[in-house]
Every structure is written in structure tokens, then in C-alpha cells.
N, C-alpha and C positions, 0 to 999 in steps of 0.2 A: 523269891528274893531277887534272882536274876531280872525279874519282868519288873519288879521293884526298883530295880536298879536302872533299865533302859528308860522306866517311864521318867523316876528323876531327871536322868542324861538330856531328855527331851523335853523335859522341860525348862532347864536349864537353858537347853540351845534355843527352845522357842522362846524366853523370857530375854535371853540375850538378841536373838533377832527380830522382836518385838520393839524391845527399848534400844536398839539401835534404828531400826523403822523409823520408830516416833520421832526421837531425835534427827534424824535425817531429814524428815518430812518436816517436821515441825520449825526448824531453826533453816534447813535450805528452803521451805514455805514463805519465809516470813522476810527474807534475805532477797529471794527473789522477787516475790511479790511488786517488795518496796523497789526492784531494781525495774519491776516491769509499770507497774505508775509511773516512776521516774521517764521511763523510755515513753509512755505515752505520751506524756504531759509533755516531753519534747519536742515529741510528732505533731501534736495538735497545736502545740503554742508556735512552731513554726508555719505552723496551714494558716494561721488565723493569724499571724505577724504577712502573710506573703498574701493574703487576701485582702486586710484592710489598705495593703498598699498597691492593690490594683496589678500584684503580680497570679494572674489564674494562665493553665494553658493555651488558653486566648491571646495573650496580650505575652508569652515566653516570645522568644524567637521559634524556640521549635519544642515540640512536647509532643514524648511518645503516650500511648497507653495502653494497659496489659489489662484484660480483662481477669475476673476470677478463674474461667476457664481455660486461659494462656497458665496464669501462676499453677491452677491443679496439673494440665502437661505437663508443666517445669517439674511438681513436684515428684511426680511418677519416676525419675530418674533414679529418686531416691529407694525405690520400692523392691528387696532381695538385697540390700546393700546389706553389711554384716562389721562387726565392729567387735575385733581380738583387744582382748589383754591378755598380759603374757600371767604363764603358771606361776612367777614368782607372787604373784599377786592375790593371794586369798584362793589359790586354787587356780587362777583364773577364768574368766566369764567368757560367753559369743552373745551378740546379741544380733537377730536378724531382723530389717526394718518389713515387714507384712502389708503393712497399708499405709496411706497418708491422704489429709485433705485440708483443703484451703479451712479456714473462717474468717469469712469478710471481718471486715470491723471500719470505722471512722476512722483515721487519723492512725490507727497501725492495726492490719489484718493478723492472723493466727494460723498455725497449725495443727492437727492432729493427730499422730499420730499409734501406730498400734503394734510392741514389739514383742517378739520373743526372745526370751534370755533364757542360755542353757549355761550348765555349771561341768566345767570341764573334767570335776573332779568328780564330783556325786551323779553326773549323767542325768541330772534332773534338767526342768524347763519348766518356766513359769510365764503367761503374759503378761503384758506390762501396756501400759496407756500413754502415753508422754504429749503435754502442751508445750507449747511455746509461740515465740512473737514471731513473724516472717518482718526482716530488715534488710532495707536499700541498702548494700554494700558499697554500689559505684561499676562503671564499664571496664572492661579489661580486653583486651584482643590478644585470644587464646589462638596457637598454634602447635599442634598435634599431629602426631603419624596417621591419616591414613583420613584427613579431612585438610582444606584448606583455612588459611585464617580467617576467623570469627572474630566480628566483636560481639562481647554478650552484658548483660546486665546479672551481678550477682545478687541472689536473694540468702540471706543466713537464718538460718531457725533458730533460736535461743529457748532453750528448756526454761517452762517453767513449774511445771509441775510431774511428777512422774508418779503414778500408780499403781501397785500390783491387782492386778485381777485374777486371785484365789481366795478358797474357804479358809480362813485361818484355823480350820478343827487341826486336831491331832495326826489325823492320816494326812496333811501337806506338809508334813516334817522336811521332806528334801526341799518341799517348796520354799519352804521358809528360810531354809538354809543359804538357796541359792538368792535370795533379796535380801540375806546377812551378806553376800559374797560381792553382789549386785554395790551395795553400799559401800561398801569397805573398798571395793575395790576401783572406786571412782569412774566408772562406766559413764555415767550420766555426764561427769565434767568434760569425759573421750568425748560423747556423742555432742557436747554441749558446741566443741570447736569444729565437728568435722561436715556438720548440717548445714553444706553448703548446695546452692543448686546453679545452674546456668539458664540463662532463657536468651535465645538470640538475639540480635537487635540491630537494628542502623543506628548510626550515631553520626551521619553525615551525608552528605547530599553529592555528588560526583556529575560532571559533565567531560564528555571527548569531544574535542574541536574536530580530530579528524573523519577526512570523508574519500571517498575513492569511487567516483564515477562517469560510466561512460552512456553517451547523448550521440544522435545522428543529427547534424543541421541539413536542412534542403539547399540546394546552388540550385538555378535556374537550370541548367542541364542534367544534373549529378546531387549528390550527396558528399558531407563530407564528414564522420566519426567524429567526435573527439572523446577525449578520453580528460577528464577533470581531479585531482586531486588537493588534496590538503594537508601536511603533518600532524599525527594526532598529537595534540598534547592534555591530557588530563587533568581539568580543575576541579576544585574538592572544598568544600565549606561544612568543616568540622564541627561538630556539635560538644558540649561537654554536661552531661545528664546528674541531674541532680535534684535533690528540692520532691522527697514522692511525697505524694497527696492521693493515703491511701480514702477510697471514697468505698459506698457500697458492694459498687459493680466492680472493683477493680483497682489499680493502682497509676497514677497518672505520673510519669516523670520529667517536670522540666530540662528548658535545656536553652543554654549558651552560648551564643556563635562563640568559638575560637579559632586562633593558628592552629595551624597541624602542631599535637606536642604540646598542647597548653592544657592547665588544667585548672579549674575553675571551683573554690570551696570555699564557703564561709562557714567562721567557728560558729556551735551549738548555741542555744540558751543554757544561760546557769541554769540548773535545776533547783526550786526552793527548796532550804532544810525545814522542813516542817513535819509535824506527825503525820502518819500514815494514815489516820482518817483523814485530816487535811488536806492529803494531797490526795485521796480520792476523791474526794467534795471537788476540788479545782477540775480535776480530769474527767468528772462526771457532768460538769458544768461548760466546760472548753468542747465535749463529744457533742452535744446538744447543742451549742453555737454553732459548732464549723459544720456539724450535720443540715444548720438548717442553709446556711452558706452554700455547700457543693454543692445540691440535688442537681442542678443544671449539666454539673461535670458527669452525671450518670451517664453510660453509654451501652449501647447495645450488641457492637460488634465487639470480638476479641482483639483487635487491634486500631488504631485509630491512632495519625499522624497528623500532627498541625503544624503547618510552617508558615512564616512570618516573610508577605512580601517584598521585605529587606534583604529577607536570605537567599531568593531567588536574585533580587537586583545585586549581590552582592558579587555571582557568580557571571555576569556580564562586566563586572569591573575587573574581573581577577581573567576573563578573556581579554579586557582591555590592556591589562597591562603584559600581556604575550609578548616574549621575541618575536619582530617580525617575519622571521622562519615559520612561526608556526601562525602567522594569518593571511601567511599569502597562497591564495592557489594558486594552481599552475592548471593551465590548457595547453594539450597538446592533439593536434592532428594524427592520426594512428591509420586512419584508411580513408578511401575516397570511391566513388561512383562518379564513371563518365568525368564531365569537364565544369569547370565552375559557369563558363555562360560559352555558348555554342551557336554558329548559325547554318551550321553544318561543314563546311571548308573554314572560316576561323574560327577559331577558338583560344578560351583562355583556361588555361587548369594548376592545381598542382599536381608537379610531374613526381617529384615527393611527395608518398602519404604523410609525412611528418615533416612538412616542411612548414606550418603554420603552429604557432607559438604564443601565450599569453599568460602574462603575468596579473594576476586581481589582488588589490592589496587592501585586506577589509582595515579600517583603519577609527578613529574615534568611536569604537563601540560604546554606548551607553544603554541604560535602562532604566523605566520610570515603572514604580504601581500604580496600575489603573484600578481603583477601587471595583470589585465585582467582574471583573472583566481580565486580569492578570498583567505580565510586567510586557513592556510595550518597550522594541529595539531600534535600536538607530545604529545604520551601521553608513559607513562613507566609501565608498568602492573605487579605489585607483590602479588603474590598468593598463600596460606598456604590451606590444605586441609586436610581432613582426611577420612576414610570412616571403616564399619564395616561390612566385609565379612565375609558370613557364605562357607567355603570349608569340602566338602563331597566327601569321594572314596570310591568306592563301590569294593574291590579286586575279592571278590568273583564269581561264575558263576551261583549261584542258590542265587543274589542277598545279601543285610546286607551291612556290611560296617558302617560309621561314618564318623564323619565331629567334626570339630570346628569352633568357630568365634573368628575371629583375629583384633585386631584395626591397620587399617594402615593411617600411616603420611607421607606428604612428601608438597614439594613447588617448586614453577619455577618462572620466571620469563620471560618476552617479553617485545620490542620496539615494536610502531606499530606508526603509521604515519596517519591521518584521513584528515577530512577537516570540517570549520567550515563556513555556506554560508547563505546566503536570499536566499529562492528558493517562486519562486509563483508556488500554483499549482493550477490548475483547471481541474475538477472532478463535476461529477452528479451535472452540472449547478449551481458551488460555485466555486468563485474565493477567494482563500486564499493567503496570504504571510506567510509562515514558516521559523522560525532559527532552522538549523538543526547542530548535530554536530557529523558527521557521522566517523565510523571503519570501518576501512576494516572486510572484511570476514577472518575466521580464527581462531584459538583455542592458549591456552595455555596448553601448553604437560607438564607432570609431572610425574615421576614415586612416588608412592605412596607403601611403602612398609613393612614389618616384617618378623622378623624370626620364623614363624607361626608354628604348631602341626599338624599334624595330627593323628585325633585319630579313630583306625579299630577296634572294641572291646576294646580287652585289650591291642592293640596294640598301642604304642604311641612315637612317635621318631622325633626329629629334624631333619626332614630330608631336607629342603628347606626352601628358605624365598617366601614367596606369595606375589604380589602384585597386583597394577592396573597401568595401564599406562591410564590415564584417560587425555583425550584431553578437557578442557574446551570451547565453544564457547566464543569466545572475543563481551563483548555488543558493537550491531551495533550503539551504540548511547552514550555518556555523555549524559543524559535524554532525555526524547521522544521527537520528535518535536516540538517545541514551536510555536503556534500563533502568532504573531504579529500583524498582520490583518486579520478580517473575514469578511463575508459580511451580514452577520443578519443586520437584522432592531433595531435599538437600537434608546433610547431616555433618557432626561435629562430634569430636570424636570426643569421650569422655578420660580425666586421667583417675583411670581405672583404680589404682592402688596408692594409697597413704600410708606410709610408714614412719614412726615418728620414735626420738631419741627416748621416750620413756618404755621403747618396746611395743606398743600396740599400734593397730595398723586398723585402718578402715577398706574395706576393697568392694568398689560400686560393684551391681549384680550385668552390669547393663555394658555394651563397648562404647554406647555413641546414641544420641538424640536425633532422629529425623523432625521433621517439619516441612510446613509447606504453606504459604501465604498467597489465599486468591483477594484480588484486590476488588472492592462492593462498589465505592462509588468515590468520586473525585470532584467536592466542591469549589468554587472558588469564591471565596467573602471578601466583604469589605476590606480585612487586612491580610489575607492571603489564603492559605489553601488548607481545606481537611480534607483528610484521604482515612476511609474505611477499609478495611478489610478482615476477612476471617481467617483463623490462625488454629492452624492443625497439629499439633507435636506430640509426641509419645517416644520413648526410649525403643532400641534397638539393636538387634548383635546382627543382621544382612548390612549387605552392603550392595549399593549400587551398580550392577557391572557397569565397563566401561561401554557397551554398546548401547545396552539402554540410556546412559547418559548422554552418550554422541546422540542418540535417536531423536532424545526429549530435547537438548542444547537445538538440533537443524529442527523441530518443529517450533521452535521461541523465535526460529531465527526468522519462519516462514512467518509465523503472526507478526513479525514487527515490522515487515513490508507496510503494513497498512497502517504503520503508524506515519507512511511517507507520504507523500503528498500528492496527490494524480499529476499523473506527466503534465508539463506545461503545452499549451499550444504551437503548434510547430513553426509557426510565423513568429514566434519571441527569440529565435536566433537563426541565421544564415550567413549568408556569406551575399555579396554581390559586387559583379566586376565594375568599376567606373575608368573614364577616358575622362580629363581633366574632372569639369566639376558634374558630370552627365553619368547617371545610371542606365546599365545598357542589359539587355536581355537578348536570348536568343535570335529577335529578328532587330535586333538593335541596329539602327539608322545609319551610325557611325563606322561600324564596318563593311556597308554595303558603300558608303560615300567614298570612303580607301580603300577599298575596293576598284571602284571606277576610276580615280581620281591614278591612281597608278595605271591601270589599263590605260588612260586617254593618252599619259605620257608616253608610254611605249610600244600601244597599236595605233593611237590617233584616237581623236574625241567622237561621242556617240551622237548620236541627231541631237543628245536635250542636253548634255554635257555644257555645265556654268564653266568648265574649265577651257574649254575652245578660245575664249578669248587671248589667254595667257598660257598658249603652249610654250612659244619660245619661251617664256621665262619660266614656266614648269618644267622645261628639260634642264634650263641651267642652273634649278635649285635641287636637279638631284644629282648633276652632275656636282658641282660646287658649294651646294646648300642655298637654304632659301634665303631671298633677297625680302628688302624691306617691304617693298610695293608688289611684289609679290600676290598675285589675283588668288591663288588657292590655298598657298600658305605661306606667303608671306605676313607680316608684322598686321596687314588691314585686309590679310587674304582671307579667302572662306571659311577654310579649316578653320584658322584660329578667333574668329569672330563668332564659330557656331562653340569655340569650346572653353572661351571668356579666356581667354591665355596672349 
């Protein structure tokens, strides 16, 4: 009677957890179903509305894509993750996520996944099977303890079907109980909101104006440092990601140029009310159109970036419109070698290493796309300088002599013509992508000048203007290379635990997503650039020490030397002394001539000496200064006839 009695009880419960099953399945089967047509028919009818009007990731401004193998990563996140309801609840249920996997699809992909659900109260467990749609959320830039900020792309999973996988006999009685408890206690609606994942992402494009470098120019005698700077300032061309175009291989998501902060969304299509065979007749008719539409979007790599040579030209306007702070360099003179031109007893130097100064003011930056070839710069270079030369003549033959120091100013100006490009480079086993935005080789020339002294004793006469012709190096760069992509190991940190006002809680199994992106190849087409690359990510509870980080950070730092440009030729910038309009070097004429030209006055003229004729008037133009008629330097004297003055 008693075993009479248990079997009844069990059947009972198995008849009640039966007919709550069915009903479950049945009416949430049918409810869904209709809700996942619906979702497709939206996916595809907006793939095939943004096709026929010529919008593909070709022709976006910019367009990421995730390969199937990028979403299965993402998905792994989810994998030990576990999901409470509380005891008030039929017992309450746990259910732990075991496995998960992509399935591709046309116009919206899928997931699979595989769970166990145990029963809090009868200590049973039963597995469970659960589908659902993987859906574009949208980007969000997460910020987290123990990662830096992320933008990422959210994927949601929406249940659409759940299955138990057990023997419905007699002996799964606790089984059965716990997918009455499974039901009842709305597990699957929990899991339906919390099926969320993260996948990393750019969502913008970044350049730094600033640069900080130091060059040696040659003087005919010496050398002389400089040291070149720039203010960084930071421009950035925001993208706003939208529009996925789930394909075979993968998911493609357009994208937007915006302002930083803007955000970019058009409403859905209505969805038709029509029967549920109808509208899989449409959906099954729309997969077969846009399927034959994409093939081209199929791609090979797990990630793959298209940008639109506007958005490169965009980021030359947004340098154009800089505060002039942040486009002028500055040169400065920091050390020196020997003298700037020497003939052994005169010479001319700075007597301060940092006595030479220059201002470069890059100025009407523009940009054009060169179809197949990248965006092509135009930059206008204006340049104000000054420097402080110490000049020393030594007249004498048993040495003495004197010098002064003279301030000289002067300015130039140059066109120069660059280019602004993605280049991937790879170096000592680091695949990087770099925005560069390179100069030609070459200087900006200046004469630099004054109507300077020179003083021998008590000797002291206007005799010349001194100057420099000093050749500027032109920077090889509007800022140093910019990263875009690197390949270090990087991670984000996951928020671990959900708790929620009806009591249950989701708590991932995992702290944080590593990843790591080597970049394949970097085209440039007709309307601007594809960039390949392969994308590694898996969840994880290590973390990065900081040494290895510093390690990996100074070896990204050593490969991106070579994204620099080989040193320029050492003839594209110097220094050199001039006496009126005449450049002079170390055995330069003009101090050998004032030289003598002083010695005739004050020991008497040499056997060849042009100045014999006009001593007396050469003693009395250094006693008094020089006179007009003056044989040596007067007004039609030698000196000034040989120095057009």
C-alpha cells in the first residue's frame, strides 16, 4: 500500500511536471519563435534596405569585423558562469553555463549553449541545452578595477529554446522535479537578461601632434646639438558602430564618423503582422537574397578594419584647426663642438650652447586622398630665429686681437608637401599598425643677420654685418608615430557579480578577458585602407605583473623606432658664418684680408698690400672712422666693394 502510495505521489508530480514542461515549451516555443522570425526579418530586411542603397563596409566611413572565431572567444567568457535564484522561489534553482558555441547564420548568428541545473532543495541536477539569437547591442567604454578603460562591442544572447536532456522513466523523478522547479521558477527569463558578453574594440582612430627630438648639425669647424620640440596635442575621429551585417564568417559592423559624445541610431523596420508561416516564407526568402548579396563580405582573418580615406583626411583638418601652441616647434641649441667657422686665430662660435633659437610654425595644414596611394599633406613652414655669436680676429702675428657678441634675427619661410598613411610594421617579432605623418627631408634656410663690431683692442669700427645662414632641419614628422595597434597581451576586467531587486544574482566564473591582436596586412584602395589582422582572446583570472608589462611596453617601444624615418642627410641642416652677402669657411678670404688690412695700419704695408696706397687715410679712419673715399673701406674702398655694402 505504501509503494502504492509513493508510486501515485510520483506520478502525480511527474504528470504535474510533465504538463507544466509541455506548457512551458509549448506556448514559451511558440512565443518565442514568433519573437525570433520577427528579430530575423529585421536583421535581414535592414542588410538588404542598406545594400540596395549602396551602403556595404566598403563604401561606411569605417567598418570593424569580428570573425566567428573573435564571437566563440567572446563567448568563453561566459563559460562556469552560474545563475541563483533565491529559496523563496520553488526551492530555488543554480544553474552553471558548461559550454557555449557560435552558429553562424545570414542576417543574425546563434548560440548554443549547454547547462547544468541543480535543485537547491532535492540536491538533484539535470542538463539542459539552451539556443538563442547572439544581438548587436552597441559600444560602451567600460571602466573597471584592475584594467584600464575599454571600449567594447556588446553581444546579448536571447533564449530561444531550452531543453532538458534526461530519460523521462520513473527513476529521473528528482529529475523531473527540478525542470518543475527550473520552470516555475523563471530561470530561463534570469538567464534570458543576463547573457550578456564583451568583445574589445576601437571605435576611433587617435593621432599625437607631439614630438621631442634631438639632431647634431655640422659648422665648418664644429658642431652644433639641437634639441627640437613640439606640444602634444591629441586628435581623435570618433567612430559610432552600428548597422551588423551578420554574414557566414562572421559579423561586420558599420560605422559613422562622429564628434566625440555623439551618437548615431536610426529606428528599426516595422515588423509585418502576419502569420507565422508568413513570416517565415519572408525570412526564408530575404536569407537567400542577402546570402547571395554578402559572399564578397566573407573574410578570412578574425578581424579586419576598413576606413574611409575622408577619415584619415579628416584628422589633418582637426590638426589644422590646432591652437597655434600646439603647431609650432621650437629649436633650441643645447651643446656645441669647437667654433662655428675657424681659421685657426679668428673665429666665429657660439660662446653659449643655447644661444641659438627657433621658432617653426607649421601653418595651412591640408589633406587630399590619393586614390591607391593614401592621403597626401601640405604643410606651410614659418620660421622666426635668432642666435648670439661671439666674433673674434685675431690681426696680429704674435697673437691678441678681440671679438664681440652680436644678437642676430632673421626668418624664412617653406612649402613642403608630406604624407599622411596606416603603415603596419613588423620588427623583432611585433606586428604593429602605425599613423604616421611624415616630411620630406630637407631644412629651412635663413639668413640670420646684424650690423655687428668688431673690436681689436682699442680698435673698434663698423666694418661689416655678420651673420649665419643657418639651414633648419624640417621635422620628419607632425608628431611621432602614432600606435594604433599593438600586439601586447591586454585584458579587461570583467564585472564579475549581478545582483538583482528580485533576489537572484548572476556571478561570471572568470575576473577578466585577455586578448591580443597581431596585425596581417595593411592595404591601401581606391577609397582607403583595409587592415587584417588575427585576434586571440580567452578569459582569465592571472594577471599581468607590472614588470612584464614595462618589459613588453620598452620592446613596442624599440620596434616602433623603425617606423621612423632614416636619419636625414647631414648636409640638410648647418649652420654657416657670412660677412655681408659672402659665405666664409675656415680658410675664408675675408679674414685673412682683415687680417692684413689692420696689420698694414699699425705695422706698415707688406710688399703686395692694395692698402699702401691709402695709409694715411687708413690711420684716419680708425682713428675717426672711415671716410667716403676711403681706398680700403671707405664708401668705393676695397672692403666694401668686395662685400657689395
Amino acid at each position: 500500500m505504501r509503494m502504492r502510495v509513493l508510486v501515485s505521489s510520483a506520478g502525480l508530480v511527474a504528470a504535474i511536471g510533465v504538463a507544466t514542461s509541455a506548457g512551458w515549451l509549448t506556448y514559451k516555443h511558440d512565443f518565442v519563435m514568433r519573437e525570433r522570425l520577427g528579430a530575423e526579418w529585421t536583421a535581414l530586411t535592414l542588410m538588404d534596405e542598406a545594400l540596395a542603397n549602396g551602403r556595404r563596409p566598403q563604401a561606411a566611413d569605417a567598418a570593424a569585423f569580428l570573425s566567428n572565431n573573435a564571437l566563440d572567444g567572446a563567448l568563453q567568457q561566459l563559460v562556469g558562469a552560474t545563475v541563483d535564484v533565491p529559496a523563496e522561489k520553488v526551492g530555488g534553482v543554480a544553474a552553471t553555463i558548461e559550454g557555449v558555441r557560435i552558429k553562424p547564420g545570414i542576417g543574425l548568428a546563434g548560440a548554443a549553449m549547454d547547462f547544468r541545473v541543480a535543485s537547491k532543495t532535492h540536491g538533484a541536477a539535470v542538463k539542459m541545452h539552451v539556443e538563442g539569437d547572439l544581438a548587436f547591442r552597441g559600444t560602451k567604454v567600460v571602466e573597471r578595477a584592475g584594467s584600464s578603460a575599454q571600449t567594447v562591442a556588446e553581444f546579448a544572447i536571447s533564449i530561444a529554446t531550452a531543453e532538458p536532456r534526461l530519460d523521462w522513466g520513473f527513476l529521473d523523478l528528482l529529475g523531473r522535479r527540478v525542470i518543475g522547479e527550473v520552470i516555475a521558477s523563471g530561470l530561463m527569463l534570469a538567464l534570458d537578461r543576463h547573457l550578456v558578453v564583451e568583445v574589445p574594440i576601437e571605435n576611433g582612430l587617435a593621432f599625437d601632434t607631439g614630438f621631442n627630438n634631438v639632431s647634431t648639425v655640422p659648422t665648418s669647424a664644429g658642431s652644433v646639438t639641437l634639441k627640437s620640440s613640439l606640444p602634444g596635442q591629441t586628435v581623435r575621429q570618433n567612430f559610432a558602430l552600428s548597422m551588423p551585417f551578420f554574414v557566414r564568417s562572421g559579423v561586420w559592423l558599420m560605422a559613422t564618423r562622429t564628434a566625440p559624445g555623439e551618437v548615431v541610431a536610426a529606428p528599426p523596420p516595422v515588423v509585418p503582422n502576419v502569420p507565422k508561416a508568413d513570416m517565415a516564407t519572408k525570412v526564408a526568402a530575404l536569407r537567400t537574397k542577402v546570402g547571395d548579396e554578402v559572399k564578397d563580405l566573407e573574410q578570412k582573418h578574425d578581424l579586419v578594419l576598413t576606413l574611409k580615406g575622408a577619415a584619415i583626411v579628416g584628422i589633418a583638418d582637426q590638426v589644422a584647426r590646432l591652437p597655434d601652441s600646439n603647431r609650432t616647434a621650437t629649436i633650441t641649441s643645447i651643446a656645441t663642438t669647437g667654433q662655428l667657422v675657424s681659421d685657426g686665430k679668428s673665429y666665429v662660435e657660439l660662446r653659449d650652447p643655447t644661444a641659438a633659437t627657433a621658432h617653426l610654425v607649421m601653418s595651412n595644414v591640408a589633406a587630399r586622398w590619393i586614390p591607391n596611394q593614401g592621403a597626401a599633406l601640405a604643410v606651410d613652414l614659418n620660421m622666426d630665429m635668432e642666435a648670439k655669436v661671439h666674433v673674434h680676429a685675431d690681426p696680429l702675428p704674435v697673437g691678441g686681437g678681440g671679438g664681440t657678441t652680436v644678437l642676430l634675427k632673421g626668418g624664412a619661410g617653406k612649402h613642403v608637401d608630406g604624407t599622411l598613411r596606416l603603415t603596419r610594421i613588423a620588427t623583432n617579432g611585433h606586428s604593429l599598425l602605425v599613423l604616421n605623418a611624415s616630411l620630406p627631408c630637407g631644412g629651412v634656410t635663413a639668413d640670420i643677420k646684424t650690423d655687428g663690431r668688431i673690436e681689436i683692442g682699442d680698435f673698434k669700427t663698423d666694418l661689416f654685418p655678420v651673420g649665419l645662414r643657418w639651414n633648419v632641419p624640417v621635422p620628419q614628422s607632425i608628431g611621432q608615430p602614432t600606435l594604433v595597434v599593438d600586439d601586447l597581451p591586454k585584458r579587461f576586467a570583467l564585472e564579475t557579480t549581478h545582483r538583482f531587486d528580485d533576489g537572484s544574482s548572476f556571478r561570471m566564473a572568470h575576473d577578466a578577458i585577455e586578448y591580443r591582436v597581431r596585425v596581417a596586412d595593411v592595404e591601401t584602395t581606391r577609397d582607403g585602407y583595409v587592415v587584417s589582422a588575427d585576434l586571440d582572446m580567452h578569459p582569465t583570472n592571472s594577471t599581468i605583473s607590472p614588470s612584464d608589462a614595462e618589459a613588453q611596453r620598452a620592446a613596442i617601444s624599440i620596434a616602433l623606432q623603425s617606423a621612423k624615418h632614416p636619419a636625414c642627410p647631414a648636409g640638410d641642416a648647418d649652420m654657416r658664418v657670412t660677412i655681408g652677402d659672402i659665405e666664409i669657411g675656415p680658410n675664408g678670404e675675408i679674414m685673412k684680408a682683415l687680417r692684413n688690412f689692420v696689420h698694414d695700419v699699425t705695422k706698415g704695408p707688406g710688399p703686395n698690400n692694395e692698402a699702401v696706397k691709402a695709409v694715411t687715410n687708413a690711420i684716419k679712419d680708425v682713428t675717426q672712422g672711415p671716410g667716403d673715399h676711403n681706398d680700403v673701406v671707405g664708401r668705393h674702398g676695397w672692403v666694401r666693394s668686395r662685400l657689395g655694402f
